[in-house]
N, C-alpha and C positions, 0 to 999 in steps of 0.2 A: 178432057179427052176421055172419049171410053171405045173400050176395042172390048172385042168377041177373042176369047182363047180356050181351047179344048183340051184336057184334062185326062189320060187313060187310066180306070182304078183297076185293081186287080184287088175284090174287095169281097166278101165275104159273110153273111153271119154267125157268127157266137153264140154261143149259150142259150138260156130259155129268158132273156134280161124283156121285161113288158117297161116302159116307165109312164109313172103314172101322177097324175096330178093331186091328188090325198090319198090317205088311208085307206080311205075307204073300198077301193077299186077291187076288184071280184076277180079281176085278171089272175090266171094261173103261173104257175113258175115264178121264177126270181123277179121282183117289182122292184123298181129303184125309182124313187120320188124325183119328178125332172128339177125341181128346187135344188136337190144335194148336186145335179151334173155342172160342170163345166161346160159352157156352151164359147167357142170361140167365132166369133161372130165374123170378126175378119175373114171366116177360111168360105164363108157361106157363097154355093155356086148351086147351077140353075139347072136341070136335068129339061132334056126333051121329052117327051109325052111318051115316045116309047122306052126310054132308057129307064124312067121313071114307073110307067107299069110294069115293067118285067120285073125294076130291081123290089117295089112293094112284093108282086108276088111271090117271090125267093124269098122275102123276108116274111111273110105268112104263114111259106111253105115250112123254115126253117124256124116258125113260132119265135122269132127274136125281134127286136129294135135296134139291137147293136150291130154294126158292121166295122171288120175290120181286116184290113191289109197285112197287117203281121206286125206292122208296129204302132199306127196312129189309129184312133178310133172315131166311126162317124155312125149319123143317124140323120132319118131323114125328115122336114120339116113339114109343115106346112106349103102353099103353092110351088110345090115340086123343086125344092131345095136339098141339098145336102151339106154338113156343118160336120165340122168335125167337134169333137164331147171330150171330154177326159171326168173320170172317178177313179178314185182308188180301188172298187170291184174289177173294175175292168183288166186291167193287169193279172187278176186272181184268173177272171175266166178265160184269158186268152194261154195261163199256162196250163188250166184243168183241158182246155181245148184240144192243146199240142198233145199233150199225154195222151188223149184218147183217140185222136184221129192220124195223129204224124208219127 
């Protein structure tokens, strides 16, 4: 059986976090190699075409890849997906975060 169910995030980006597939990567600010993330593959859900360009562009606007709600952390995929991620940075930038904005 498969059903359709909708989702409400109240979600956000963090930090200046790019992640990057080698070293090599020219990208500015913090780069976290997507090898070291935690990808929870279970949690992967399907964004519509508009939910999915708005939230890229927020996340351009706000020079990040990480998003996050205040406790769990997500990022977005390939064919307009969202996953939620875990590292051990992440924790660090969500309290540099709070300090600076809350």
């Amino acid at each position: 059986m498969r059903f359709t169910a909708t989702k409400i995030f109240s979600i956000e980006p963090i930090g200046n976090i790019s992640f990057i597939f080698n070293n090599k990567s020219r990208r500015k600010g913090k780069r976290i190699l997507i090898n070291d993330v935690t990808i929870h593959h279970n949690t992967k859900m399907t964004l519509d075409d508009e939910t999915y360009k708005s939230l890229m562009k927020f996340m351009k606007e706000r020079k990040s890849d990480l998003l996050t709600d205040g406790t769990n952390f997500y990022t977005t995929t390939a064919y307009q997906h969202i996953v939620m991620i875990a590292h051990p940075q992440f924790n660090k930038e969500l309290e540099l975060y709070r300090e600076l904005y809350q």
